[in-house]
C-alpha positions in Angstrom: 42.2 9.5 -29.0 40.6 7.0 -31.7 39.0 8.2 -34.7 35.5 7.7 -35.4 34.2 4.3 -35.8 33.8 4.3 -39.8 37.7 5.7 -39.5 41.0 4.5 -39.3 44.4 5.7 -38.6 47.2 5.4 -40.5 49.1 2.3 -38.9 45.5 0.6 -39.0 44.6 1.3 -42.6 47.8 -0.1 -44.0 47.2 -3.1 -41.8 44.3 -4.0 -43.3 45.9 -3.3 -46.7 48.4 -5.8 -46.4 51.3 -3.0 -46.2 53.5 -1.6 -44.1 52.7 2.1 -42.4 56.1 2.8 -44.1 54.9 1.8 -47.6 51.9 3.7 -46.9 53.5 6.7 -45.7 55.7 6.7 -49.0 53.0 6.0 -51.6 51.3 8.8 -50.1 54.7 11.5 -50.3 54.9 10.0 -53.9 51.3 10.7 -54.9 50.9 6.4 -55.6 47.9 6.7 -53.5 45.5 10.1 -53.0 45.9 11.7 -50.1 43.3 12.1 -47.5 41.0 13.7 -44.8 43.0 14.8 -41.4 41.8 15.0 -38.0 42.0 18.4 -35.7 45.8 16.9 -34.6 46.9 16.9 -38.3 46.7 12.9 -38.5 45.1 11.1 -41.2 42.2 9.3 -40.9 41.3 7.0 -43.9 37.5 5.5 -44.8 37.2 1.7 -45.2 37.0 2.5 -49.0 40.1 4.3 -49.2 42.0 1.4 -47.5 40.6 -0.9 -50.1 41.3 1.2 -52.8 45.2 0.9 -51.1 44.5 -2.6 -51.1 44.2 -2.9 -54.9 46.8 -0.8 -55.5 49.1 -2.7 -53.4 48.3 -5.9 -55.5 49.3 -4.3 -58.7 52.8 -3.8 -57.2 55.5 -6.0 -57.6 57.9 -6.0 -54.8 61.7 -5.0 -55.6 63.4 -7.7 -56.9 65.8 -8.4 -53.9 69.9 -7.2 -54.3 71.3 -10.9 -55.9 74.9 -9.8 -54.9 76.0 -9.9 -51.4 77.2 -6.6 -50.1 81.2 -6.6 -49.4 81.5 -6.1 -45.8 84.3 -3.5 -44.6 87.0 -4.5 -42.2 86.9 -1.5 -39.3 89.1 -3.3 -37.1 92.2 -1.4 -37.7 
């Protein structure tokens, strides 16, 4: 099933906002972005303005600095 034309699903809208469905999926838990409308199967279906008001909160981000010190690996081997 697709959602109406002027309608996008959840994997789709954070597509076109430059994210990943699982960034998307956690700023919405978190209450970073405002939920939104559902279809009759529970999913969400997001307007072209919503995902562009996603889009401009992604730029405001700034990514997580990446760890600077390697992780110690564990011997397992006996």
């Amino acid at each position: 099933m697709t959602p109406p034309k002027d309608r996008l699903y959840t994997a789709e809208a954070a597509k076109r906002a430059g994210i990943s469905k699982a960034t998307l999926l956690r700023w919405l838990k978190e209450g970073k972005v405002p939920e939104v409308a559902r279809d009759v199967r529970g999913w969400r279906v997001f307007t072209e303005e919503e995902v562009e008001r996603i889009r401009e909160y992604a730029n405001t981000v700034t990514p997580p600095e990446p760890d600077k010190k390697p992780k110690k690996m564990e011997n397992n081997f006996g």
